[in-house]
KEVO-301142 format. One record per residue (C-alpha): residue number from 1; residue in one letter; z, x, y. Coordinates in nm, 3 decimals, decimal comma. Each point is the difference from the previous one (the first is absolute). Layout:
BEGIN
   seq   type         Z         X         Y
   NUM      A         Z         X         Y
...
REM end
This chain:
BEGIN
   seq   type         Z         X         Y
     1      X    -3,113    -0,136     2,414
     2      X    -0,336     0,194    -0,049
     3      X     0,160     0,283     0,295
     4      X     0,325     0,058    -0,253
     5      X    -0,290     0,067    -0,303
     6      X    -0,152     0,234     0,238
     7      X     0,292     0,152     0,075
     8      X     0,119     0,010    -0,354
     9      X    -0,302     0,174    -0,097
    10      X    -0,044     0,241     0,249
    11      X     0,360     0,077    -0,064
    12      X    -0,047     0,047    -0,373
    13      X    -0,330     0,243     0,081
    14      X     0,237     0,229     0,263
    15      X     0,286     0,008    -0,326
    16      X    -0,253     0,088    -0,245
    17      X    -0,167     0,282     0,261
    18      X     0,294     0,177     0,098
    19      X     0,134    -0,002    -0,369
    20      X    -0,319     0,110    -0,089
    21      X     0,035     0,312     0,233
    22      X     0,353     0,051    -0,071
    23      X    -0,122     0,032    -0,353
    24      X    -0,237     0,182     0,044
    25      X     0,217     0,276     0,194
    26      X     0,155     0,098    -0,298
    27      X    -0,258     0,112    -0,251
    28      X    -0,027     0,390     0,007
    29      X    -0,269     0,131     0,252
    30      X    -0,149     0,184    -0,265
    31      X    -0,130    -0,358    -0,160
    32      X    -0,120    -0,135     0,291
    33      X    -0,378     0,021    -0,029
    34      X     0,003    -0,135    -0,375
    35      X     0,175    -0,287     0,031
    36      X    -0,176    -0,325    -0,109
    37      X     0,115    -0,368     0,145
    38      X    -0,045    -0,321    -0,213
    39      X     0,050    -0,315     0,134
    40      X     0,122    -0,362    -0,137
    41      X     0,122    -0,307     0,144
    42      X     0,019    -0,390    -0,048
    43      X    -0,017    -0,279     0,287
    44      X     0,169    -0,318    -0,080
    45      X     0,055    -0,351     0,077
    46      X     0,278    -0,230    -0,152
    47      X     0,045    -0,372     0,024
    48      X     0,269    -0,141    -0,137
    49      X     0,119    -0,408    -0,034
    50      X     0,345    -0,113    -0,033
    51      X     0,071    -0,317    -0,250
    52      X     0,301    -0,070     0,231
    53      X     0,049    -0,026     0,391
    54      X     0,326     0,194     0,121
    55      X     0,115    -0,297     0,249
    56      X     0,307     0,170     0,110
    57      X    -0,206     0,246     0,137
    58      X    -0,309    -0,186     0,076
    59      X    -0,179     0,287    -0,175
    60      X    -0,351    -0,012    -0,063
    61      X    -0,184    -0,097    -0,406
    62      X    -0,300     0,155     0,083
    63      X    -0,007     0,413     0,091
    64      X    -0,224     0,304     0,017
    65      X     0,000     0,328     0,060
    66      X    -0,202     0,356     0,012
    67      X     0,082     0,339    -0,155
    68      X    -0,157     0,304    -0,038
    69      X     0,081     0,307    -0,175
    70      X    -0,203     0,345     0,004
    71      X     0,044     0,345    -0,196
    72      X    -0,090     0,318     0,037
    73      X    -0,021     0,288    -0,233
    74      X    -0,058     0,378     0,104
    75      X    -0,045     0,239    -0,251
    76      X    -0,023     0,379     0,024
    77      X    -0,167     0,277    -0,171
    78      X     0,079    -0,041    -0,370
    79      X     0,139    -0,368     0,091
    80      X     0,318     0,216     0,106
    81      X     0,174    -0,143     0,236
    82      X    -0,051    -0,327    -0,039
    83      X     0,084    -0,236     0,321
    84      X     0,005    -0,376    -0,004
    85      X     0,074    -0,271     0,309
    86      X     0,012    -0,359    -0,111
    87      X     0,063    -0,233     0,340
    88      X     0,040    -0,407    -0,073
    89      X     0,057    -0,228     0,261
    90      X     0,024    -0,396     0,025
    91      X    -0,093    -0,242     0,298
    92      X     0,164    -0,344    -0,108
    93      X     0,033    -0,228     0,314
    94      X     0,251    -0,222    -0,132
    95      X     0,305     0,229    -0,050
    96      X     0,004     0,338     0,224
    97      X     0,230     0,193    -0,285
    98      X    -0,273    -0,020    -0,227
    99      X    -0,251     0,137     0,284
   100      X     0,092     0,351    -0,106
   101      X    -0,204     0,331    -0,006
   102      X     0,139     0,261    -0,303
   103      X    -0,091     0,336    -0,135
   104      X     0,001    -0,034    -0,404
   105      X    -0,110     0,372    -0,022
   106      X     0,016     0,328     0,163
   107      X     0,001     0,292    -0,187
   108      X    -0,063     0,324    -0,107
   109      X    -0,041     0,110    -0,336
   110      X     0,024     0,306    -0,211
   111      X    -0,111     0,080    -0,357
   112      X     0,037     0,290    -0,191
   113      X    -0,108     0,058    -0,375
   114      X     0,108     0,298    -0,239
   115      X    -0,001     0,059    -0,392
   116      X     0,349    -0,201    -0,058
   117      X     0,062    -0,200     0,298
   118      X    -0,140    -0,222     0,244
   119      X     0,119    -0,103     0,356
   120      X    -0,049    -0,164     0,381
   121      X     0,213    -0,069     0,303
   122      X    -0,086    -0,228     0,202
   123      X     0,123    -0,048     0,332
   124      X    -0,010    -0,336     0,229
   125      X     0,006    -0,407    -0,036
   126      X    -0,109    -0,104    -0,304
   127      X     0,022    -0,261    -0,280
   128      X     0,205     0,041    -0,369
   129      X    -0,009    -0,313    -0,275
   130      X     0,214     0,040    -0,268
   131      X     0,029    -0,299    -0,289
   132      X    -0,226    -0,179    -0,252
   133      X     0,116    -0,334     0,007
   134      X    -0,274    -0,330     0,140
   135      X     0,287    -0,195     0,136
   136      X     0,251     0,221     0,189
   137      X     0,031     0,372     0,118
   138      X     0,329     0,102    -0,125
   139      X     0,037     0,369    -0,010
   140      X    -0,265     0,014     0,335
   141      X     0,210     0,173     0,285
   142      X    -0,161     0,238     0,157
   143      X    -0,140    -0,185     0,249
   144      X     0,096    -0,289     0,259
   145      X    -0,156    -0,379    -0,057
   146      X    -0,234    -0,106     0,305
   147      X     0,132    -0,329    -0,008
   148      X    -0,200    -0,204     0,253
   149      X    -0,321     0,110    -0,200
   150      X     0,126    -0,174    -0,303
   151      X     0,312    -0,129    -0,163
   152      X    -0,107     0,125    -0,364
   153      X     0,136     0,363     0,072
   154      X    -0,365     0,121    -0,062
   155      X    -0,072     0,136     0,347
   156      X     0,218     0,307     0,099
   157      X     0,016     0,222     0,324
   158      X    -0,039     0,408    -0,013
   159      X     0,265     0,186    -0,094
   160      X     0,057     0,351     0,237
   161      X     0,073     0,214    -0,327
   162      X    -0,059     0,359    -0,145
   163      X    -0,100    -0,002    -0,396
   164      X    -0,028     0,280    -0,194
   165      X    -0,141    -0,089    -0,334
   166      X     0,000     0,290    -0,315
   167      X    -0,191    -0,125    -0,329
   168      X     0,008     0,173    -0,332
   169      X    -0,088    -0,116    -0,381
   170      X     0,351    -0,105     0,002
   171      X    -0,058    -0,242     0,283
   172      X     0,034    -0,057     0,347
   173      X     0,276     0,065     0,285
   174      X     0,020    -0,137     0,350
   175      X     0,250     0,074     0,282
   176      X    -0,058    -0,230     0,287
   177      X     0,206     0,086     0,354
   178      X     0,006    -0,306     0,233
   179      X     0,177     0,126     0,351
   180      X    -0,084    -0,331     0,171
   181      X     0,078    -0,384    -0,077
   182      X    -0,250    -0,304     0,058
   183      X     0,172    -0,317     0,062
   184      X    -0,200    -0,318    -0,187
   185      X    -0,208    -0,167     0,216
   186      X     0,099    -0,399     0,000
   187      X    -0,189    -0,346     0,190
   188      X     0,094    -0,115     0,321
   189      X     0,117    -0,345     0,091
   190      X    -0,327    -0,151    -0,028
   191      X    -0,172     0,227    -0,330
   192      X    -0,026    -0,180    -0,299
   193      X     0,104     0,052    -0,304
   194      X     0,329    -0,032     0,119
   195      X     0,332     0,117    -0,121
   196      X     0,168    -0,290     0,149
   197      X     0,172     0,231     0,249
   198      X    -0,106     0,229     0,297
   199      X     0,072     0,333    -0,040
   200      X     0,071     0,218     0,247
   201      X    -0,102     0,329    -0,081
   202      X     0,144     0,143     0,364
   203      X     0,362     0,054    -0,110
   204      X    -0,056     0,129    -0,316
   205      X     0,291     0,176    -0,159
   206      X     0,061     0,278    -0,262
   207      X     0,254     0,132    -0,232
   208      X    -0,090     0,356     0,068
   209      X     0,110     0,098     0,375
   210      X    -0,393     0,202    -0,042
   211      X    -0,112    -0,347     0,024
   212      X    -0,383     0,014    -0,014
   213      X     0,054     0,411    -0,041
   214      X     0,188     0,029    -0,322
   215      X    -0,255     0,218    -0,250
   216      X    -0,081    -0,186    -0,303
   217      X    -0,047     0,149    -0,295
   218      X    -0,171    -0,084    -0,389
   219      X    -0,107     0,191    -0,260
   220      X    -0,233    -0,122    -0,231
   221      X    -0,106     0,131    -0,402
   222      X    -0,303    -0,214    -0,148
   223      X    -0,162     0,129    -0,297
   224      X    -0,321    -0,173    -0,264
   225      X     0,210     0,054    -0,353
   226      X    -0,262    -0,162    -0,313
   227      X    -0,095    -0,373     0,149
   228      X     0,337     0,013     0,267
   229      X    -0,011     0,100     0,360
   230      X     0,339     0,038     0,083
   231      X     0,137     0,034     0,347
   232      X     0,420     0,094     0,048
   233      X     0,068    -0,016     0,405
   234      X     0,310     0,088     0,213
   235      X     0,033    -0,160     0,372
   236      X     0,293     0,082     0,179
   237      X    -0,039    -0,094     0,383
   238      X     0,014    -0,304     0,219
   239      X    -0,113    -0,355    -0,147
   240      X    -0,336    -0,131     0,063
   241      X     0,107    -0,366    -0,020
   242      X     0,239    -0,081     0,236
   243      X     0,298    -0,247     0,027
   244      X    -0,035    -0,252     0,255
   245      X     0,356    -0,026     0,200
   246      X     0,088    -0,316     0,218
   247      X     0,112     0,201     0,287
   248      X     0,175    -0,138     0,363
   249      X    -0,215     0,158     0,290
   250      X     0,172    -0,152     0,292
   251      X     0,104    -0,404     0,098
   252      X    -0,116    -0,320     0,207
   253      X     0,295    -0,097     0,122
   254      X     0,284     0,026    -0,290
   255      X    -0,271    -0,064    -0,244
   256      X    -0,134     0,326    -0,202
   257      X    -0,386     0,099     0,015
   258      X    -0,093     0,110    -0,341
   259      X    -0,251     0,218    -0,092
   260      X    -0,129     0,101    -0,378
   261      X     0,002     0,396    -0,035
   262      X    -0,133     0,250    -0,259
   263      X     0,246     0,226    -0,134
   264      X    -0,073     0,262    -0,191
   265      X     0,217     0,153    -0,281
   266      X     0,026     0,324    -0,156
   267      X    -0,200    -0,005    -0,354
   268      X     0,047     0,203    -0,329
   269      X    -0,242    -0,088    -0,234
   270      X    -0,149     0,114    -0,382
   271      X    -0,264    -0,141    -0,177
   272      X    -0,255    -0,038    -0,283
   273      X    -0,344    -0,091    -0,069
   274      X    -0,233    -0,026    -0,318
   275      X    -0,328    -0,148    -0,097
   276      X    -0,161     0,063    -0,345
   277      X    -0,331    -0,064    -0,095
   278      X    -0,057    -0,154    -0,362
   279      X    -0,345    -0,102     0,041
   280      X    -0,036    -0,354     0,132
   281      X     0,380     0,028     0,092
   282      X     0,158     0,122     0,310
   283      X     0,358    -0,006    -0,018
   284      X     0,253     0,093     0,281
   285      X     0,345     0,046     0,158
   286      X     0,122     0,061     0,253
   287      X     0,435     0,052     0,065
   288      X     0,223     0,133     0,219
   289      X     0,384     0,038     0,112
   290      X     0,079     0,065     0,394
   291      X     0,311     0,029     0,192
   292      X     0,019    -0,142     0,338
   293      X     0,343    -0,088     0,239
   294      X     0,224     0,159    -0,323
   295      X    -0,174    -0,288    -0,230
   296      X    -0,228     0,092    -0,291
   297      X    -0,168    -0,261    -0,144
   298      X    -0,362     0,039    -0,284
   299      X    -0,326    -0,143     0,019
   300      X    -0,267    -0,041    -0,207
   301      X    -0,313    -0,133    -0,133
   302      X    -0,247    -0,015    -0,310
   303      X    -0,349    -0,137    -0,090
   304      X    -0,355     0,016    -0,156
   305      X    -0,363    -0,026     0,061
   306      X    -0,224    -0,113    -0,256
   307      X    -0,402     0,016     0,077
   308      X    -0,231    -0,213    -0,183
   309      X    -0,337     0,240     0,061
   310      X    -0,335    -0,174     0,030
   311      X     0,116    -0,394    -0,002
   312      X    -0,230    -0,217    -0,136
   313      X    -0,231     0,277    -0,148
   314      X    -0,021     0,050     0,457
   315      X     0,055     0,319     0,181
   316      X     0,356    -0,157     0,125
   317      X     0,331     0,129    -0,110
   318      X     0,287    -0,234     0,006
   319      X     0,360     0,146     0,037
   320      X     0,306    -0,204    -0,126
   321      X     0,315     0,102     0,244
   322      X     0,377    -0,015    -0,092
   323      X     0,290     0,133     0,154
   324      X     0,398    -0,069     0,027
   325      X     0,196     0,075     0,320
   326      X     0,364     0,096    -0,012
   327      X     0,311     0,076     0,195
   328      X     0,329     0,008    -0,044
   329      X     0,128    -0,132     0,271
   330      X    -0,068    -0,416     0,055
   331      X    -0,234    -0,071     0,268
   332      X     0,021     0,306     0,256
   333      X    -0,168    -0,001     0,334
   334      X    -0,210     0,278    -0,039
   335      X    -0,176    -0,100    -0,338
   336      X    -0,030    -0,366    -0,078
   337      X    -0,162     0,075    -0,362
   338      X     0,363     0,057    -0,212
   339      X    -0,108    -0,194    -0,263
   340      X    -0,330    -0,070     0,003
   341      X    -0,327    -0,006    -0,216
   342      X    -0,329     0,032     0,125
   343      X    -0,334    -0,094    -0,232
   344      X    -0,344     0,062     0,146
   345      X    -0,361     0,003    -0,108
   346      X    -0,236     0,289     0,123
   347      X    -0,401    -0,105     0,010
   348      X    -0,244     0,269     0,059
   349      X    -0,350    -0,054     0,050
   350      X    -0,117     0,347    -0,061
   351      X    -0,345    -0,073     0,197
   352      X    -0,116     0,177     0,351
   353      X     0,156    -0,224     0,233
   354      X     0,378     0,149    -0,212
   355      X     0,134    -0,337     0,015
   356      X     0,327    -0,095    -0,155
   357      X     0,264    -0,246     0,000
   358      X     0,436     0,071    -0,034
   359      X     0,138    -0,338    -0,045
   360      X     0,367     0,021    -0,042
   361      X     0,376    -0,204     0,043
   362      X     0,326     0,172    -0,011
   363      X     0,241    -0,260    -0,148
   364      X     0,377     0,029     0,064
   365      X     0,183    -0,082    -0,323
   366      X     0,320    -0,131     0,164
   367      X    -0,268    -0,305     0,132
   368      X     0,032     0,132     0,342
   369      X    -0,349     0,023     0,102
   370      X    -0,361     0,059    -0,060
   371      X    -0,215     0,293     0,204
   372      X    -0,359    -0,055    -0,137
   373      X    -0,318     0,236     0,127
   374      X    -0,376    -0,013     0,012
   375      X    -0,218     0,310     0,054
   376      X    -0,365     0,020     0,032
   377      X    -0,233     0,251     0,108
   378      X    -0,400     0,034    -0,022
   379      X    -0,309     0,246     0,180
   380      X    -0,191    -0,094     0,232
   381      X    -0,286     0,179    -0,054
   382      X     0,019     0,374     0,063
   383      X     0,275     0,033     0,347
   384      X     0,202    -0,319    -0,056
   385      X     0,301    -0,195    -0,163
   386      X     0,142    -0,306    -0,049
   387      X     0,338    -0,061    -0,076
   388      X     0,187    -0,333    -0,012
   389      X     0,371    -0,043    -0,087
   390      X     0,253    -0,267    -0,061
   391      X     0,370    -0,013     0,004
   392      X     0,277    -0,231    -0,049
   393      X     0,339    -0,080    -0,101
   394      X     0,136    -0,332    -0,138
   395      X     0,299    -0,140    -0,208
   396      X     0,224     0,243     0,226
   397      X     0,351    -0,012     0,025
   398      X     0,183     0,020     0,354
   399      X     0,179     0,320    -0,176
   400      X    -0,299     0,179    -0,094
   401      X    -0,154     0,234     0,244
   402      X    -0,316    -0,107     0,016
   403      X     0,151    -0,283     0,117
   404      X    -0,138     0,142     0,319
   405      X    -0,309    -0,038    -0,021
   406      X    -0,038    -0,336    -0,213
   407      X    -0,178    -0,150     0,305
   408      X    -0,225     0,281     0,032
   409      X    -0,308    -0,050    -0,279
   410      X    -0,332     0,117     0,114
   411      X    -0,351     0,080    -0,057
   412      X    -0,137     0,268     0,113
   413      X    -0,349     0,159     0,025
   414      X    -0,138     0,332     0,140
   415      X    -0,345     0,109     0,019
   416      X    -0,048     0,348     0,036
   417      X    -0,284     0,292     0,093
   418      X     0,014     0,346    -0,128
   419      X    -0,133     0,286     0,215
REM end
């Protein structure tokens, strides 16, 4: 065990060297000697405890693992070009999937400034977040869920891409050109959470004969109007959230062998976001209509934040969370939230350590099941963090999707250094 975390490691420091170099390569000659480096990185170790034992797999409660992620910023004369290399990687002994090394950033970046507009390209791996809803991402696209790092959709791999941005009074424009496909990342036969079924990510399959080579593309207008941001997007390339296809990969005798397969569809899709500001109020919405296999189907959702500032005459702020989750079509495999409301509280301490506290449930209104959440983070003095997270479903139905992962509730925490 302790030569694979040597091996991980020293296999995560050759990555993050020859990226480094290959990086470096491109930055004009002329820059060279005024470059300046700045370093930043985080070193982490997560337990986690499940409530339930997986007997048919005679998986274990009890887990840990290590991660590590560093970055590196280089900066030219007049901070023009800008480069960036963000590597993370994961040593988790339990499931090798999730034992993964992956390059979150890698670019090169661009500015320019004149009298009436404003622009960059950047060029490389990198990370995009669209969306200002708590509970769900809806109109996020860009790029591809890391799904063995968590099953919340908050972790996402880098996206090979070129951006060109152009900014005026009138607001912002973004092309984004993405010539090369990442496939989701999902657990192996022993990683927990669980979907219930092993994927095997080996025969995927695509709509496009350009499989993993078909150039995505999305353009992207966001603008700050009074108290609204507003953000209208176009996608139109291959689907980040694949179908999983019960596919026949050979037979035992006259009986089939079948194996689960990702398939990935063609996607067309257009959406909206807003937030305004009225003070103590944040409210938001997020929508969207996509075609995908010659069916077009909307989804959308809308909610609030309210902040109670300095509770109990304290330095805390308390934010009140509420949210409702629609679709139109009834329970479809790749969202399980098509009627859904989620209410949350927010608890900020406001002090050095920046603790705070998201409790939150997403309840299905059809009485199909319950998804509740605990996050907590604190300081550790100057270099370190403590985080410790719960998550669970109960009252599911055998329909819902999260069916899944109903035996799955865990508690997790990670203490982590920054360097």
């Amino acid at each position: 065990m302790t030569r694979s975390i040597i091996s991980a490691a020293c296999a995560a420091v050759v990555s993050l060297c020859g990226l480094t170099a290959s990086l470096t390569a491109v930055i004009p000659a002329a820059y060279a000697d005024g470059i300046e480096w700045e370093y930043e990185g985080l070193a982490e170790v997560e337990g986690r405890h499940f409530s339930a034992s997986d007997n048919p797999r005679g998986l274990d409660r009890t887990r840990w693992s290590v991660s590590g992620e560093v970055t590196v910023d280089a900066y030219a004369d007049r901070d023009n070009p800008h480069m960036r290399l963000t590597v993370f990687g994961r040593h988790d002994p339990f499931d090798d999937r999730r034992s993964h090394l992956d390059v979150r950033a890698a670019f090169v970046e661009y500015l320019w400034d004149s009298d009436a507009l404003s622009g960059d390209v950047k060029v490389g791996l990198d990370k995009e977040f669209w969306g200002v809803l708590e509970s769900a991402h809806l109109v996020d696209i860009i790029n591809q869920t890391d799904f063995v790092e968590s099953i919340d959709g908050e972790d996402k791999l880098g996206q090979p891409m070129v951006q060109l941005g152009i900014g005026s009074e009138w607001g912002t424009v973004r092309l984004f050109v993405m010539p090369y496909f990442r496939e989701r990342t999902f657990p192996g036969f022993e990683g927990r959470p669980h979907p219930g079924i092993t994927i095997d990510p080996h025969r995927v399959t695509y709509e496009s004969s350009r499989e993993e080579k078909h150039v995505d593309v999305a353009l992207r207008y966001s603008h700050v109007i009074g108290d609204w941001d507003v953000g209208l997007s176009h996608f139109d390339g291959t689907a980040r959230a694949p179908q999983i296809q019960p596919t026949v990969v050979g037979f035992n005798g006259r009986q089939p062998i079948i194996a689960f397969v990702p398939f990935y569809a063609q996607l067309s899709q257009t959406s909206l976001d807003l937030q305004a500001t009225k003070g103590a109020w944040l409210l938001k919405l997020e929508a969207l209509t996509k075609e995908e296999l010659g069916a077009r189907h909307e989804q959308g959702g809308l909610g609030f934040e309210y902040t109670l500032y300095g509770v109990l005459d304290s330095d805390a702020d308390l934010g009140l969370v509420g949210e409702y989750l629609w679709d139109e079509r009834s329970k479809p495999a790749d969202n399980a939230f098509d009627n859904d409301v989620f209410a949350g509280i927010r608890y900020a301490l406001n002090d050095v350590q920046s603790t705070s506290v998201l409790l939150g449930g997403i309840f299905d209104l059809d009485g199909d099941a319950i998804s509740l959440a605990v996050e907590a983070e604190t300081r550790l003095g100057d270099a370190a963090r403590l985080t410790v997270e719960y998550r669970g479903i109960s009252q599911v139905n055998p329909t819902d999707p999260l069916a899944a992962f109903a035996d799955d509730d865990f508690l997790e925490i990670r203490l982590g250094r920054f360097f």
